[in-house]
Every structure is written in C-alpha cells, then in structure tokens.
TIRO-2110 file (N, C-alpha, C; in Angstrom, 1 decimal):
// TIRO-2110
-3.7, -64.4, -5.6, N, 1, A
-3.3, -65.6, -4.7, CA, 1, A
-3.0, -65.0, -3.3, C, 1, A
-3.7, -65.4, -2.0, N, 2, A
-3.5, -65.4, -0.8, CA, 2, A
-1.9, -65.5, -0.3, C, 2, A
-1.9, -64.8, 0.8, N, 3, A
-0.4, -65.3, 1.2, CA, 3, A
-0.4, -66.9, 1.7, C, 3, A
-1.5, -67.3, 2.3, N, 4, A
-1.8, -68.9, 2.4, CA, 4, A
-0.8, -69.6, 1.3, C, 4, A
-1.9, -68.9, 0.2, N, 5, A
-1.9, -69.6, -1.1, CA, 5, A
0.1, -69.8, -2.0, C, 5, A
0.8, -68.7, -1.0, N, 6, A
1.6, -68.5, -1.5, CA, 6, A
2.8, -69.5, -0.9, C, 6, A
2.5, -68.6, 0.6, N, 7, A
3.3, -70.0, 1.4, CA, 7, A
3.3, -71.3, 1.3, C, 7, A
2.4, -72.0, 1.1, N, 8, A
2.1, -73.7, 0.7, CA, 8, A
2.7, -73.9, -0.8, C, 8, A
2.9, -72.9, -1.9, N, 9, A
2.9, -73.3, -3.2, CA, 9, A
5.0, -73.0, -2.8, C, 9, A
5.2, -72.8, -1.9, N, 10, A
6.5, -72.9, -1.6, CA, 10, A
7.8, -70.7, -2.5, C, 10, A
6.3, -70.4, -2.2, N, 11, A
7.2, -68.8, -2.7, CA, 11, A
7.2, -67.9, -1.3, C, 11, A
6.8, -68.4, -0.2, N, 12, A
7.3, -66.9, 1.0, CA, 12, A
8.0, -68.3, 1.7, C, 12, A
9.5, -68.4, 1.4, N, 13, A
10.0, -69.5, 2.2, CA, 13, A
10.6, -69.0, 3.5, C, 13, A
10.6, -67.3, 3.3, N, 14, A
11.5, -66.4, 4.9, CA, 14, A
10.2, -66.3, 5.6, C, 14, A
9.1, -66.8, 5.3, N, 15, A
7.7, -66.4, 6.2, CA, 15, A
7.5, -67.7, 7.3, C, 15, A
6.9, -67.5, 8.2, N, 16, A
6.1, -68.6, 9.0, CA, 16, A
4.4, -68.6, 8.7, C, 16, A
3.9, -69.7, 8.7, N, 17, A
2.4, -69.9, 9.4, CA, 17, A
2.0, -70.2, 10.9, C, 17, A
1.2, -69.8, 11.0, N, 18, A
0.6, -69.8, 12.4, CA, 18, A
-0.9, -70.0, 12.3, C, 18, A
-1.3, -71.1, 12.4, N, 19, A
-3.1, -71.7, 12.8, CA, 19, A
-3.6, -71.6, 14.1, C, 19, A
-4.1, -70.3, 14.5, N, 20, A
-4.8, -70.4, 15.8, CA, 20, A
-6.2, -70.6, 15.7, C, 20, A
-6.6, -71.0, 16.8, N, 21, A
-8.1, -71.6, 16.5, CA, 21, A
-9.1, -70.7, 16.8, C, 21, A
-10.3, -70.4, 16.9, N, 22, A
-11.3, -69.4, 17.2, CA, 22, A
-10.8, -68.7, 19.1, C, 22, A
-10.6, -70.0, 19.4, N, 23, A
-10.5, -69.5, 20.8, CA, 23, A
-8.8, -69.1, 21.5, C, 23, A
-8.2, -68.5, 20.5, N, 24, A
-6.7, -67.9, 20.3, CA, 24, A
-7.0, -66.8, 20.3, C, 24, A
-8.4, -66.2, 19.1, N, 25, A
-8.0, -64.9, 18.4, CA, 25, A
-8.2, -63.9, 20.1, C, 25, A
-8.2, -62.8, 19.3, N, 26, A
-8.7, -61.7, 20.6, CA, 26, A
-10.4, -61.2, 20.0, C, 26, A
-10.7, -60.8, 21.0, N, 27, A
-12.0, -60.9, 21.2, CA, 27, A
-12.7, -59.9, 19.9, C, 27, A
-12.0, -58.3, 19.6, N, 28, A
-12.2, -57.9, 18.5, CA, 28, A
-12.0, -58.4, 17.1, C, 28, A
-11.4, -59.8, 17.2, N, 29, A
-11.2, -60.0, 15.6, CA, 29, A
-10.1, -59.4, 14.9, C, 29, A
-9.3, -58.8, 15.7, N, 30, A
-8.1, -58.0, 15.0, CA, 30, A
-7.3, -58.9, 14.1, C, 30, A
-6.8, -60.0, 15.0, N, 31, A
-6.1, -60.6, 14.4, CA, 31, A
-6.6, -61.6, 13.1, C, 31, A
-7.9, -61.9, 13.4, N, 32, A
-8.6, -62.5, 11.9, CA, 32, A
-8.4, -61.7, 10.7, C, 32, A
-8.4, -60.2, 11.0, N, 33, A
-8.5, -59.1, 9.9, CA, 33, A
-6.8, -59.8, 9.1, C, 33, A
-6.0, -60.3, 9.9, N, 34, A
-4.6, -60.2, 8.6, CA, 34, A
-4.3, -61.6, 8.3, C, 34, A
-5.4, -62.6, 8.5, N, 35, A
-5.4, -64.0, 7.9, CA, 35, A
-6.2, -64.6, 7.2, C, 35, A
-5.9, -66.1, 7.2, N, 36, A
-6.8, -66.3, 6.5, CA, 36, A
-7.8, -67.4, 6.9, C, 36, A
-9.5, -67.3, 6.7, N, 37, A
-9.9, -68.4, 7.6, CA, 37, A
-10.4, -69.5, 6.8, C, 37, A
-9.6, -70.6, 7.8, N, 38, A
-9.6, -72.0, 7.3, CA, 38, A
-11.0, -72.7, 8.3, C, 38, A
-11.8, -73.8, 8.5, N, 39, A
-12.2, -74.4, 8.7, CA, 39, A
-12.8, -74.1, 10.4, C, 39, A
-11.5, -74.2, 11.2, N, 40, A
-11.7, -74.4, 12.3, CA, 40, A
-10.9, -72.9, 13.0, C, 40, A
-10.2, -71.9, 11.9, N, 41, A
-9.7, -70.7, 12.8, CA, 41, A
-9.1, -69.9, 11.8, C, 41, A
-8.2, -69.5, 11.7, N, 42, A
-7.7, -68.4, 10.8, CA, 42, A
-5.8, -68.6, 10.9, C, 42, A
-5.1, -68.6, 9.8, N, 43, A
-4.2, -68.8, 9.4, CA, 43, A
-3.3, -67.4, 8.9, C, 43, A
-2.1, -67.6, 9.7, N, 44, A
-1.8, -66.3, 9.6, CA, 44, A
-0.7, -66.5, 8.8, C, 44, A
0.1, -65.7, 7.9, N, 45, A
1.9, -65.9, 7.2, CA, 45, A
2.2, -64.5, 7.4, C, 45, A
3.3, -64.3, 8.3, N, 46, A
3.6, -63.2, 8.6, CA, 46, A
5.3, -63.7, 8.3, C, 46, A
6.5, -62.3, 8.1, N, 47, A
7.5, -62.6, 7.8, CA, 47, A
8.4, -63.8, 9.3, C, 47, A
9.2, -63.8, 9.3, N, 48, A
9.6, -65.5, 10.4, CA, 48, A
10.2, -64.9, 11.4, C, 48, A
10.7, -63.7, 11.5, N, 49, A
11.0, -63.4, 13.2, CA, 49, A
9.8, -63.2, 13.5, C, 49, A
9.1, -62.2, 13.0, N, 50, A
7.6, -62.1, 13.6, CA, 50, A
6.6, -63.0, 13.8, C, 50, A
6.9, -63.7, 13.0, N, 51, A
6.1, -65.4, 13.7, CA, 51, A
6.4, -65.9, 14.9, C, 51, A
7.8, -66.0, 14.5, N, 52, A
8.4, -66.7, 16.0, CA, 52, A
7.7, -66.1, 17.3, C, 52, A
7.8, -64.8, 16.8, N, 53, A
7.4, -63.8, 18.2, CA, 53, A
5.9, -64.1, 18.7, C, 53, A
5.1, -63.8, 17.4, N, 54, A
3.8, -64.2, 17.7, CA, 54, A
3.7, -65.1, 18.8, C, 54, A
4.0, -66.7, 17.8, N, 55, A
3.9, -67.9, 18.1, CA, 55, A
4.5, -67.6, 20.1, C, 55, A
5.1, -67.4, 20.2, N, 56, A
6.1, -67.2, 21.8, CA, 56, A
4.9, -66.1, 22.6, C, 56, A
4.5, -65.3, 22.2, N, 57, A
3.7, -64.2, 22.7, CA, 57, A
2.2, -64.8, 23.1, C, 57, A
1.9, -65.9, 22.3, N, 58, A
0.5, -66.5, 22.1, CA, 58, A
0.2, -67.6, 22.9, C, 58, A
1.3, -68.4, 23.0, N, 59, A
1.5, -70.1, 23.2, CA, 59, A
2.4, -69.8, 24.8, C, 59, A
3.5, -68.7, 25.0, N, 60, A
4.3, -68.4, 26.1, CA, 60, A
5.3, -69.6, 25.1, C, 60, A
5.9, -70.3, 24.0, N, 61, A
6.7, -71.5, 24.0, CA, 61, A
7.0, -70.7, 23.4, C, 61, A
9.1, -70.9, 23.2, N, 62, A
9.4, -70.5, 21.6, CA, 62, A
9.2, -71.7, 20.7, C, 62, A
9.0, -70.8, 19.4, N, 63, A
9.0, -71.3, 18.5, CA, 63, A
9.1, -72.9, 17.9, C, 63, A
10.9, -72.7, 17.8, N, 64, A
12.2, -73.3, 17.3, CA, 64, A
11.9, -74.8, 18.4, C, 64, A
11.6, -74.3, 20.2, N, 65, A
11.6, -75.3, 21.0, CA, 65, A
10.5, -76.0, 21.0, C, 65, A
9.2, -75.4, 20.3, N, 66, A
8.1, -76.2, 20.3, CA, 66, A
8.0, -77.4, 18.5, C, 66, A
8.9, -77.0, 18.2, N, 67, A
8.8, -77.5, 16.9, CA, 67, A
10.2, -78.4, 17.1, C, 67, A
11.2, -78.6, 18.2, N, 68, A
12.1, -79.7, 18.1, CA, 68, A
11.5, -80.5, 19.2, C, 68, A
10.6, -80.1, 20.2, N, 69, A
9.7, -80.9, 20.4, CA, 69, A
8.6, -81.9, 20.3, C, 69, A
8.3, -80.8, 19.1, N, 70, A
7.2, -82.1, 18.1, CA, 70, A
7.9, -83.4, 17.3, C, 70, A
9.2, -82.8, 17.1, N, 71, A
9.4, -83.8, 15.8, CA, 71, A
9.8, -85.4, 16.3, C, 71, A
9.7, -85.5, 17.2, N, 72, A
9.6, -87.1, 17.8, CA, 72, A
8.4, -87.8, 17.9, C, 72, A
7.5, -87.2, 17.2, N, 73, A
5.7, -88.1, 16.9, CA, 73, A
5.3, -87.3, 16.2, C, 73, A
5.1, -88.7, 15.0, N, 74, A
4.5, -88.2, 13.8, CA, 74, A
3.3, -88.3, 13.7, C, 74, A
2.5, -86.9, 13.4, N, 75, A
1.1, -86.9, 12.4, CA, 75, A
0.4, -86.8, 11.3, C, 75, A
-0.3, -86.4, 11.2, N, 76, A
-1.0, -85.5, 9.8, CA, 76, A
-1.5, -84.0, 10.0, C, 76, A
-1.0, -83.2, 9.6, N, 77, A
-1.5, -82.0, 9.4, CA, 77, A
-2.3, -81.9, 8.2, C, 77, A
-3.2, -81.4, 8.1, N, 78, A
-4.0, -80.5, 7.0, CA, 78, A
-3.2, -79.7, 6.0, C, 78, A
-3.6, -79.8, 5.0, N, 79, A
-2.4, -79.5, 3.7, CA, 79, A
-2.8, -77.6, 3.9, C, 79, A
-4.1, -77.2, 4.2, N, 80, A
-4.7, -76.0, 4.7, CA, 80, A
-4.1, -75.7, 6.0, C, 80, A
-3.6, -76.1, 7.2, N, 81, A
-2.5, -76.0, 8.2, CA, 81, A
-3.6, -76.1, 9.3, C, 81, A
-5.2, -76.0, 8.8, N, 82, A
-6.0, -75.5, 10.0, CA, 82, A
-6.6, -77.1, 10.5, C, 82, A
-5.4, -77.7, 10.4, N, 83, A
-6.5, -78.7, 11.8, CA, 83, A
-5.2, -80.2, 11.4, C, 83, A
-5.2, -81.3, 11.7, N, 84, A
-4.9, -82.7, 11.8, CA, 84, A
-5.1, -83.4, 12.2, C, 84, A
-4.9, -84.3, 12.1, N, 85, A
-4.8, -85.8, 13.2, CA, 85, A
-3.8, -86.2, 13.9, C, 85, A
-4.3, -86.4, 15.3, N, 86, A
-2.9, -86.4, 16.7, CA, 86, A
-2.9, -87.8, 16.5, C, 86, A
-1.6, -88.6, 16.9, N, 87, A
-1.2, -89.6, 16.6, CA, 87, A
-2.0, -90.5, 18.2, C, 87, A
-2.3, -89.6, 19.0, N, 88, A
-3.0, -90.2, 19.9, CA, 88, A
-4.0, -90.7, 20.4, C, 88, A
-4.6, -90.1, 19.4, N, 89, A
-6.7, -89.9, 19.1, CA, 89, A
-6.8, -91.3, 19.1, C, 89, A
-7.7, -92.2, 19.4, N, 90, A
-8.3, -93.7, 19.2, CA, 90, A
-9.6, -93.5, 18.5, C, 90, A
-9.7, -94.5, 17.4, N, 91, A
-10.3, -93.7, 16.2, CA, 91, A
-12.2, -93.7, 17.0, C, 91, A
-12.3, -93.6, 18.1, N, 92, A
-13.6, -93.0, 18.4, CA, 92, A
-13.6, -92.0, 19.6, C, 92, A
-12.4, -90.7, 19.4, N, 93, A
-11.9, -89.8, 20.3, CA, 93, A
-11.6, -88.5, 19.1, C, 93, A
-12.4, -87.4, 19.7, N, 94, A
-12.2, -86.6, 18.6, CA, 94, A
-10.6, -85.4, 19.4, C, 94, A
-9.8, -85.5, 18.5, N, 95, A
-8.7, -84.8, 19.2, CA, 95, A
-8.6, -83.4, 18.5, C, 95, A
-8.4, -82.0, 18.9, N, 96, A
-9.0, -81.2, 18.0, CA, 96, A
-7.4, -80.1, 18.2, C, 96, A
-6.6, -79.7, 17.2, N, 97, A
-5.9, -79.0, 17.1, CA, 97, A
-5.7, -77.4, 17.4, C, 97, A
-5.1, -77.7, 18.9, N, 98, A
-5.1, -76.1, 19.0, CA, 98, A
-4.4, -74.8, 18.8, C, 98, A
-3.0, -75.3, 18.0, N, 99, A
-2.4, -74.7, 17.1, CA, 99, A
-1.4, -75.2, 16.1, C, 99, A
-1.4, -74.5, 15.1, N, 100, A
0.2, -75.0, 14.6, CA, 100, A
1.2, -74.1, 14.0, C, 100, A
2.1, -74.4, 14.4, N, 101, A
3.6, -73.5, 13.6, CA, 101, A
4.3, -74.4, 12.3, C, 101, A
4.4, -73.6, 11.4, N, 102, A
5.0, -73.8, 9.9, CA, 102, A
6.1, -73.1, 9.5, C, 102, A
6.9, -73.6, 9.0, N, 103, A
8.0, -73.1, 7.8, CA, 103, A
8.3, -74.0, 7.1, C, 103, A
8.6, -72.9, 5.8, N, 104, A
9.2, -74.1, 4.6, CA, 104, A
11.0, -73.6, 4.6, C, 104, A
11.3, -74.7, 3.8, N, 105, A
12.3, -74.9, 3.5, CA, 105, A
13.2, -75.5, 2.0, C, 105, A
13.9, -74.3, 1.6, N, 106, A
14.2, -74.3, 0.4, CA, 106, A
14.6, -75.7, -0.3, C, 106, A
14.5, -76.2, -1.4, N, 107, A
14.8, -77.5, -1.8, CA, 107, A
16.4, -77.7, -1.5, C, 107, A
17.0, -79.1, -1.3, N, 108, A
18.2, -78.4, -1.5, CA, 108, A
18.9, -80.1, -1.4, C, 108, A
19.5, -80.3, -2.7, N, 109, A
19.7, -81.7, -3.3, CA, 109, A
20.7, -82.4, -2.6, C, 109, A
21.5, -81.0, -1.8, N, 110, A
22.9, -82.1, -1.3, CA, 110, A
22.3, -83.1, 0.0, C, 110, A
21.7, -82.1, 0.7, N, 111, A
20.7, -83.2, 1.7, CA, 111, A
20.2, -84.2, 1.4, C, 111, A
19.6, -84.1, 0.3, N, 112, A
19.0, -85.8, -0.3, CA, 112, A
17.7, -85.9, 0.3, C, 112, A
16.6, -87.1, 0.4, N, 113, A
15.6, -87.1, 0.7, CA, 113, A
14.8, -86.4, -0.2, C, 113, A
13.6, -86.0, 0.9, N, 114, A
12.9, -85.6, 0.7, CA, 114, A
13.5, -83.9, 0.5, C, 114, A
14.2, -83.2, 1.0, N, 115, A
14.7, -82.3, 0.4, CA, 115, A
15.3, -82.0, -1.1, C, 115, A
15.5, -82.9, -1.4, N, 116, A
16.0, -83.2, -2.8, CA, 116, A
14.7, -83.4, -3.7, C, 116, A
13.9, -83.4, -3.5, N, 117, A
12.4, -83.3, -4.1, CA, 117, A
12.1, -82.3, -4.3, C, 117, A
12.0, -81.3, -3.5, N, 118, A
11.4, -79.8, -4.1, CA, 118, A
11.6, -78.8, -2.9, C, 118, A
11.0, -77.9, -2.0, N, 119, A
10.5, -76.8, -1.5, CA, 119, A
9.7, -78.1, -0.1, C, 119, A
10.1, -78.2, 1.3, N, 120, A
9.6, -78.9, 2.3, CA, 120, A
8.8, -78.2, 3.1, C, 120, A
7.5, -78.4, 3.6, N, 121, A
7.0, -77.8, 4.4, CA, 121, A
6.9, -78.3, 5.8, C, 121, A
7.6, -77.8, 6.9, N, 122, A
7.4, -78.2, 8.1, CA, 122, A
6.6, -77.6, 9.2, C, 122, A
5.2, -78.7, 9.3, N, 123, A
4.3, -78.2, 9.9, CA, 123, A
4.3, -79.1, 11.5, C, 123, A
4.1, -78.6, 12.8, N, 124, A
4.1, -78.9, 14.1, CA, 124, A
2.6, -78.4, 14.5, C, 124, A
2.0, -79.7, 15.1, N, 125, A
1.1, -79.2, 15.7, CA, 125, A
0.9, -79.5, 17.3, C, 125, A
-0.3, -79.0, 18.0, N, 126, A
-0.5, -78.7, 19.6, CA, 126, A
-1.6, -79.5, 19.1, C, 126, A
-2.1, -80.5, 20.3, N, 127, A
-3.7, -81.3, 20.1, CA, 127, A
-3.7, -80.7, 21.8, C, 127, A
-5.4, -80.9, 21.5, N, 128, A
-6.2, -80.3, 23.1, CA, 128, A
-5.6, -81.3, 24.4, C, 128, A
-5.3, -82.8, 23.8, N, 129, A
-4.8, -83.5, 25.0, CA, 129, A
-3.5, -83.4, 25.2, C, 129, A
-2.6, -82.3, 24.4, N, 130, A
-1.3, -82.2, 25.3, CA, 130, A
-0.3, -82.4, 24.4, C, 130, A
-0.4, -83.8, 23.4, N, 131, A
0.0, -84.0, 22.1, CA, 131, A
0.9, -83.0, 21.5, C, 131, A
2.3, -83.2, 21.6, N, 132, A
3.0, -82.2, 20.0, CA, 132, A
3.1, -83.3, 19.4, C, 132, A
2.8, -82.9, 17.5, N, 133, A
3.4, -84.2, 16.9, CA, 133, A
3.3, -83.1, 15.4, C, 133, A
4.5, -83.5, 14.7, N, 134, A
4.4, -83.3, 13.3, CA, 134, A
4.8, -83.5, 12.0, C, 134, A
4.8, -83.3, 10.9, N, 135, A
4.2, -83.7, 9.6, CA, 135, A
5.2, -82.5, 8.3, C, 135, A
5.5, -83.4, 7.4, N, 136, A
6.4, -82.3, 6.6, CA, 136, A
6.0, -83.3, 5.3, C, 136, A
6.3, -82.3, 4.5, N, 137, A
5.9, -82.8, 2.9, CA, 137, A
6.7, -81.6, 1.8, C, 137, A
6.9, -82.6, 0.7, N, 138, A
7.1, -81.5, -0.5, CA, 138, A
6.4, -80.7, -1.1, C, 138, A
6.0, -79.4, -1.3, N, 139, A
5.3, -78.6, -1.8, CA, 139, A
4.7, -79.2, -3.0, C, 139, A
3.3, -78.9, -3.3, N, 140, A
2.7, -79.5, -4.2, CA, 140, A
2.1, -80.9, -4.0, C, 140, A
2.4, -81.5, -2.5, N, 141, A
2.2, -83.4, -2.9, CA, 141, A
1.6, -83.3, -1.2, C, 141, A
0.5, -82.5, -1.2, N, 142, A
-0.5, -83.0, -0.5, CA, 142, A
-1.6, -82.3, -0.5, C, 142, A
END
C-alpha cells in the first residue's frame, strides 16, 4: 500500500498531503521521485511539520493560514487529492487546480458530526483563478 494509499484509508493521521502540479515540481524530477503521481501531478505524504514547511517553502503561504482561508468556500476535491472543482468555474470554464494541502483528523465522537463518523479528511485547494475553497469527508465515503 502507497503512503497515498495510506493517508486516505485514514492510518498516517500525523502526516500531511501535498498535490503539486507538473509545473510546481523542480526541473530534475526530484521531488516526483518521493510521490505519488496522480493525473495531473504528483502527491506527496510527508510527516506534518514537514509538510507545513514544504507547503510554506513552495506556495511562500503557511500552511494552517492558507487552509483557514479556504474554509469559507466550499468545493470538491478529488478523493485522489490531484485535482477538483472550484466553486467558481461556470460550467463552460475549465478551472484547473494548482495545489492542495491535506490533513486528516482523528475520529472523535464528543465533537459530533461528521467527526463522529470516522477518521476526517481535510482537503484545501488553490484554482489557477485565485480561488481557495475546500472539501472534507469521512474516510472511506468518497
């Protein structure tokens, strides 16, 4: 099983993901070598300070700030992390995702909701027009 494969099934919950698109990586391919590639780029789960750091090193945003800035427009993210739908797109506007940051989070009943279901995954994404918007679900139910 992939670390992808791992993080989504909700077992590296201290990890982040990170979806950069072809035109993120560096020119050698280094960074493709420790991910995994999805569709439109390569998906990375590295442990979660080091994500953060990535993500802040890659994007210039933190993390934490770019992901309490998404959470006021909701979209669809790809259950794969490598692509979505911007809430902005008009359905004859192709809007193409140029990154996203993930963490899950442990189930946990007293919260209620949707936490009280299982293992959450909280995914934020970047669209080419400017767009943050994002998308969370219970492990397993997308």
């Amino acid at each position: 099983m992939s670390k992808l494969d791992e993080f989504l099934a909700g077992e590296r919950i201290d990890d982040v993901a990170l979806f950069l698109t072809h035109e993120y990586l560096d020119e050698e391919g280094k960074i493709a070598n420790y991910g995994q590639e999805v569709d439109n780029g390569i998906v990375l789960v590295v442990p979660g300070d080091d994500g953060r750091g990535m993500f802040a090193a890659g994007t210039g945003m933190d993390a934490m700030d770019f992901a309490q800035g998404a959470m006021g427009q909701r979209g669809s993210i790809d259950a794969d992390l490598g692509g979505g739908e911007c809430p902005e797109a008009a359905s004859d506007e192709n809007h193409n995702v140029k990154f996203v940051f993930t963490f899950a989070e442990e189930q946990n009943e007293e919260v209620g909701g949707l936490y009280e279901e299982g293992d959450v995954i909280h995914a934020y994404a970047q669209c080419e027009c400017g767009t943050a918007y994002s998308d969370r679900w219970v492990v397993g139910e997308k």
